[in-house]
N, C-alpha and C positions, 0 to 999 in steps of 0.2 A: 538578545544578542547570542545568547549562550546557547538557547532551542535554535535558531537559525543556523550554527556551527555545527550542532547536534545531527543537526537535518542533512548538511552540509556532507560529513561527515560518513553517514548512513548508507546503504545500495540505494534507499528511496528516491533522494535526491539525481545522482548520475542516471539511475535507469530511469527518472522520467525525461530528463532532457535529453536523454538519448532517443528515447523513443517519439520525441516531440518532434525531434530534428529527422529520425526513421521517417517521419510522416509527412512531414511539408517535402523530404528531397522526393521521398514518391510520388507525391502528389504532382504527377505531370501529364492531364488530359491532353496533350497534343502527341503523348509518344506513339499511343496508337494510330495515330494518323501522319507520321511523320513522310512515309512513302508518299500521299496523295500530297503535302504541303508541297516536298521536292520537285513532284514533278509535275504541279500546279504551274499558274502562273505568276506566283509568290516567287518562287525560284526558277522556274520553268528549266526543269533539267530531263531529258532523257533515261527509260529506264535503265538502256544497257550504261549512260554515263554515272548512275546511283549505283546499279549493281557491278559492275565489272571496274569503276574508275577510283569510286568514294570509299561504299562501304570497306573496302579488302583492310584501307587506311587504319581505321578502327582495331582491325585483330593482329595488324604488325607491330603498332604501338601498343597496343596492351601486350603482348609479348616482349616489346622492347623493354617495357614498364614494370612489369611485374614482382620479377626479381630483386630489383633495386627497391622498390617500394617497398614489399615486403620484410626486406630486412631494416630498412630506415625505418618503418612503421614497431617494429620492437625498439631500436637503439633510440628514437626521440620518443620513446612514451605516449603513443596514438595519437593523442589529441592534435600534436601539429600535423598528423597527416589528416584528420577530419578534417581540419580548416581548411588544407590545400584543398582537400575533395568539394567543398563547399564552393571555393576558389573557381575552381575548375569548372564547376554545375554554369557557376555566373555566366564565364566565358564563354563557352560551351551555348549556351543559349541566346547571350548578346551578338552572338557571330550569325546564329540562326536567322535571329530576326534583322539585321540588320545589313549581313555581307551579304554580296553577290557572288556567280561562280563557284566555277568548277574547284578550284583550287582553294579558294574561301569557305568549301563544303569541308572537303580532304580537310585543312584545318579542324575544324568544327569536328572532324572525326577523331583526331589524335589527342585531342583535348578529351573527348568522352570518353579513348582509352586510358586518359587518368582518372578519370574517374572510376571508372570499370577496376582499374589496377588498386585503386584507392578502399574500396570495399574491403579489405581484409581489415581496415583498421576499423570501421566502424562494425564489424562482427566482433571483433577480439577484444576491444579497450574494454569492454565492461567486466571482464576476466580479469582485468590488473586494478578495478576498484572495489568488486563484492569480495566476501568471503564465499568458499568454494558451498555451504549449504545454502547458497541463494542462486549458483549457478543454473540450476534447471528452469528455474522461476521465469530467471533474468533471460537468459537465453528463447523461450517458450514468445515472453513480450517484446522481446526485441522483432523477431522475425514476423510474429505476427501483425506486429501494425503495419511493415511493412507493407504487409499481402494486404490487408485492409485498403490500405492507403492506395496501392494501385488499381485495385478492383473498384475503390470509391473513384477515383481518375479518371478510370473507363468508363463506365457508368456515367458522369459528369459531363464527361468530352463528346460522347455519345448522344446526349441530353439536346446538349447544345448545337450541337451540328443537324441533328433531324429533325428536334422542334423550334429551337432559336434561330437556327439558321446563322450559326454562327462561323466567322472563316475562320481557317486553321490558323491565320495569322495572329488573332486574337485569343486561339490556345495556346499559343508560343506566349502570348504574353500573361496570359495567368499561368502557367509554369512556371516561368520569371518569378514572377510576385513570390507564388509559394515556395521556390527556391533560394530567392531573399532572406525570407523570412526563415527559413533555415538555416543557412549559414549564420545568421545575428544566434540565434541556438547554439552554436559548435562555440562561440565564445565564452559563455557560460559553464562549458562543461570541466570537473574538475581534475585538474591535471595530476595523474597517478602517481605514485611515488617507486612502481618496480613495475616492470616486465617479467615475461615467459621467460627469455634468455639470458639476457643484459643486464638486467638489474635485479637480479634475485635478492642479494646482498648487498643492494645500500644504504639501508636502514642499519643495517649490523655494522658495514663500513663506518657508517660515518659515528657512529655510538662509539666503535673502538677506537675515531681521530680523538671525539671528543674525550676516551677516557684517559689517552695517552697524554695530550694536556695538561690535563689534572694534573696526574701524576707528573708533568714535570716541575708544573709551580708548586708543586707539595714540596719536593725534589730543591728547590732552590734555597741556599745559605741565604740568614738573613741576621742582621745584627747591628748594633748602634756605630759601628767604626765604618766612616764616611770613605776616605780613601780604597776600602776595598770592599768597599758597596759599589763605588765605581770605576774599580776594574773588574768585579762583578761581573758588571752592569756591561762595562765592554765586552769582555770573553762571551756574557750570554750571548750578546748580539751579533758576536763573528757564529759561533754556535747556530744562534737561531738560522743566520743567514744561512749557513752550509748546511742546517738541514734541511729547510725550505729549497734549496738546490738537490740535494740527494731524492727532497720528496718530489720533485719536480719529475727528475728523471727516473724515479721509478713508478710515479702514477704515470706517464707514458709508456715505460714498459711494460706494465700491468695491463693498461688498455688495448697492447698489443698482443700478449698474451690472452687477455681475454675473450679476445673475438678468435686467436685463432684456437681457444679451447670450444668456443661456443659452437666454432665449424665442425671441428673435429669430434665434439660430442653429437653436434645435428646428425653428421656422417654414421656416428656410430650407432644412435638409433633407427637412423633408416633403413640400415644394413639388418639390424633386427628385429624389425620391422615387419619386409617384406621378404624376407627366411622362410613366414609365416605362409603355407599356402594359400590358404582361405581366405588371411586378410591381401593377399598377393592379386589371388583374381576378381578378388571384388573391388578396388585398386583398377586394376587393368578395366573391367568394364564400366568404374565409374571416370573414368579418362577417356574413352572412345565412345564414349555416349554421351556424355558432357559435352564433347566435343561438338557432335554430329546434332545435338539437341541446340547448343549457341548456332550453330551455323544456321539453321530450320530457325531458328527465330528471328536472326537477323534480316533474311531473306525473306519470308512468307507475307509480309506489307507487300513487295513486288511484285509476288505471284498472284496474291489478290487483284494486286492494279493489275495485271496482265490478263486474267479469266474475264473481270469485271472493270475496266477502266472508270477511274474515279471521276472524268471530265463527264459521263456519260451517264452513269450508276450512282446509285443508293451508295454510301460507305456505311457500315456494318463492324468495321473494326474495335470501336471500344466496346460494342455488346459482344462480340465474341471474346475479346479479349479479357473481363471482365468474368464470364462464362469458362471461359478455361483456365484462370485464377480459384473459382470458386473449384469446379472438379477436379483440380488439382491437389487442394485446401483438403475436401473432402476424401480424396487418396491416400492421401499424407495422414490424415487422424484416422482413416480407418484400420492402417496399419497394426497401428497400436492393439487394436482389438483380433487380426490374427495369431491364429495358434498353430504353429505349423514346426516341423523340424526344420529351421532352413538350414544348418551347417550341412543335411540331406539334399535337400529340396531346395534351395535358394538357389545355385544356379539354374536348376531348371526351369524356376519361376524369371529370371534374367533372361532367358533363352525364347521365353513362350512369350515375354511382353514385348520385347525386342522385336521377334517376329509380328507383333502384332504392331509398331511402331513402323517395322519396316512396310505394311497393309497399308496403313494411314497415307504416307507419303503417297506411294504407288498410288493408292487414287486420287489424293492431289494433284499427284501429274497426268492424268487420266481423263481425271473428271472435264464436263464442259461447264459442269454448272457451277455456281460460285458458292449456293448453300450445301455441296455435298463437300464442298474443298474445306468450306469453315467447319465444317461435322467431322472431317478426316483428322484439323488440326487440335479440335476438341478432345478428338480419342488418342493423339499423340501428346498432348501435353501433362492429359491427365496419366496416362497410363507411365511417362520417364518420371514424374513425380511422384508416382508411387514407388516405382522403381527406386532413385535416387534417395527417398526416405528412409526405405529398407537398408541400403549401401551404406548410407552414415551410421545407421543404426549398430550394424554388423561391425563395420571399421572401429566404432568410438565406445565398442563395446569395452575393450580390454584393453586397451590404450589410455596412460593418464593424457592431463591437458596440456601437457608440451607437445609429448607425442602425435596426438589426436592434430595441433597445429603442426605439424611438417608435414605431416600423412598429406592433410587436407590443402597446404599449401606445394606439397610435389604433386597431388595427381590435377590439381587446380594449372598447376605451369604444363603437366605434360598434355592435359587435355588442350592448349591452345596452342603447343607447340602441334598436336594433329589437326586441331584446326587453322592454323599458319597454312599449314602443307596442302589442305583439304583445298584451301580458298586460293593460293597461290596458281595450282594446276589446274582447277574446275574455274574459279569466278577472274581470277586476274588477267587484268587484258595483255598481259606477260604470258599467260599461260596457253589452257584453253581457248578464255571468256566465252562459256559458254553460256547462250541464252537462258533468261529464269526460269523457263519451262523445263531445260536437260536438268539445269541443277537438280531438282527434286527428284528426278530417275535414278541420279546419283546417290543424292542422300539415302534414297529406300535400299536402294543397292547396296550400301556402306551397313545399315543398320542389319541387313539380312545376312550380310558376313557374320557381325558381331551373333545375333541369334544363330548362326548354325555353330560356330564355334562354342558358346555354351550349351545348346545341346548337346551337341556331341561330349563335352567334356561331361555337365550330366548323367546323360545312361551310363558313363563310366564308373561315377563315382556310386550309382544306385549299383550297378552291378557290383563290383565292389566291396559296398555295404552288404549287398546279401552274403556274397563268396565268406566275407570276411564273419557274419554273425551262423554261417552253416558249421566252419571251422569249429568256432566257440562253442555251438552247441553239442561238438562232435567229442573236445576236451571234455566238456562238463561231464559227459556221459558215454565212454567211448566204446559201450556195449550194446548202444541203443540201434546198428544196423546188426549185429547178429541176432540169429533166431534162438528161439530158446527149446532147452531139448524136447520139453514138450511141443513145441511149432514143428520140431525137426518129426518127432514120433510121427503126429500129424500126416503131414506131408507125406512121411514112407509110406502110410498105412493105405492114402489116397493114390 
């Protein structure tokens, strides 16, 4: 009993159920195919009524979502927002399989926006139960199984559809299963006793109710005369009561106070924060690339049906999708083994994969063929993955773990708030609704902004760098452009 507490107790226990439950919510062979299900005769929906009607649903409610989640996911201590998100997966795919319609889709889509909103809790919670020398560990297994998980998915789904000959209706229902079987996981897991924000000090609280206690029963007259043991006994209890009311109304005060210090503190680091230049534009391009990178993946099922219509063609989606998980994987670690100055050179390198992001697109919208458009989306996914590795890196460099979560939770809301806008004027049939084929002209277009703008900033800061180390070497030695009389003899004599 005592080793089962022990275990209990330990990072071992949370971060394997965490990662248990990482794996079954990933484990969904039908995501990749989810465009051909819709516009099967499962659902039989129209491309432009998926892309211009449904999906948009998805990124206004996760914007709607976000905010609010994010701060109930600190103030209730993660774990009841894992549930919800488990909650949510259910729904989410019992709708799929089972609702008809246009409107019954759109559902289906606001629900996934909680779930999408939901994910900060399952990144963070394992921060409120390890101690901080297991955080690199824990964080390394968490994400990875993740990636496992969905690369096994695709692969799986992939399996099944080209040699089983399996309907997508029947991946909808093993995703089911496996998301089941996840959430029974999120019940198990053990509920934290503090937070980033909110609860830094309740452990300490409640040590100093219980010592103030003490000390009052220490505190209390006691002796064999009966009559004033029980008027005592009375005054404690009008006592007790009034302070039990004074405590009332000042653990509400305090609660209220608490959140508006928690604000005004969030406030105060953000503001010093992004003071920081460098952490400032690495920031700004991981928000508009974020952005631009969700929107391209949302879409890119459609585009595929549109080059290569799934009624008609091969589907191919979970090998590529499986394939650009892996080169992504492979991005992301090879990082680690560059050596490079980036506080120099980082923007530049943002600016040249960008450009090469904004390549990809362009011949996606280009292409006629359907195996140069899955090769385009290969060198785009790999290539912001490397990118965005770098970006974390740099950001959570110098920032502790509170900070490091604002940071990553304002550029995480600002990047949907551009994708909100993106999807409003280009895909909503409010807006544009432009065909799946303009989107992508779009997106390359949007990403070629972002690359010229980091160039250019760039050569500025190389230029810069040099002007500014020419300077230095001029201090160090500020003789080193005169001649010397002997140079000068020299010269007369020639």
């Amino acid at each position: 009993m005592d080793c089962c507490r022990t275990m209990r107790q330990s990072w071992i226990f949370p971060t394997t159920i965490l990662c248990i439950y990482g794996f079954f919510s990933m484990m969904r062979p039908s995501e990749p195919f989810l465009a051909p299900y819709l516009t099967g005769p499962d659902k039989n929906l129209t491309l432009s009524e998926v892309s211009n009607h449904m999906f948009p649903v998805w990124t206004y409610s996760y914007l709607v979502l976000l905010f609010p989640v994010f701060v109930l996911t600190d103030y209730l201590r993660y774990k009841p927002i894992i549930i919800l998100q488990g909650i949510s997966f259910l729904i989410t795919w019992l709708l799929l399989l089972f609702a008809q319609g246009l409107l019954a889709m759109q559902i289906v889509e606001f629900f996934y926006g909680l779930v999408t909103a939901t994910e900060v809790a399952y990144y963070s919670y394992i921060y409120s139960v390890v101690s901080v020398e297991h955080y690199q560990k824990v964080t390394s297994y968490c994400r990875s199984i993740t990636l496992v998980a969905y690369t096994t998915a695709s692969v799986l789904g992939q399996l099944l559809v080209s040699l089983a000959h399996v309907s997508y209706f029947y991946l909808n229902v093993i995703t089911m299963a496996s998301l089941s079987l996840a959430f029974v996981f999120t019940l198990f897991l053990p509920m934290p006793q503090k937070s980033m924000f909110f609860h830094k000090k309740l452990e300490g609280g409640s040590r100093q109710g219980s010592l103030d206690k003490d000390v009052a029963e220490l505190e209390m007259p006691d002796n064999g005369n009966r009559s004033f043991s029980q008027e005592n006994s009375i005054t404690s209890e009008s006592l007790a009561k009034s302070e039990r009311q004074q405590q009332s109304q000042s653990t509400d005060h305090q609660q209220r106070n608490l959140v508006l210090r928690v604000f005004l503190q969030c406030c105060q680091d953000l503001k010093e924060c992004y003071l920081t230049k460098h952490l400032l534009f690495w920031s700004i391009w991981w928000a508009s690339s974020t952005a631009g990178y969700n929107q391209v993946l949302n879409y890119v099922q459609l585009l595929w049906d549109y080059k290569a219509p799934s009624q008609t063609s091969g589907v191919y989606n979970g090998a590529v999708e499986a394939i650009s998980a892996f080169g992504g994987a492979v991005a992301a670690f090879g990082v680690g083994y560059v050596k490079i100055n980036w506080d120099l050179l980082g923007e530049l390198a943002l600016g040249i994969f960008s450009a090469i992001n904004a390549g990809s697109l362009f011949l996606m919208h280009f292409t006629t063929n359907i195996w140069v458009c899955y090769a385009g989306f290969l060198i785009f996914k790999s290539s912001y993955m490397l990118l965005i590795t770098i970006a974390v890196f740099q950001i959570a460099m110098n920032l502790n773990m509170e900070r490091y979560a604002l940071v990553f939770g304002v550029n995480t809301f600002l990047s949907l708030v551009i994708q909100t806008i993106m999807t409003l004027i280009v895909v909503d049939s409010k807006g544009l609704n432009l065909p799946i084929s303009i989107q992508f002209l779009i997106y390359g277009s949007y990403f070629l902004v972002i690359a010229g703008i980091f160039i250019v900033r760039s050569i500025y800061i190389i230029y810069f760098a040099k002007c500014k180390k020419r300077e230095m070497d001029i201090m160090a030695n500020p003789n080193s452009n005169e001649a010397t009389p002997e140079e000068r003899t020299e010269s007369t004599q020639f």
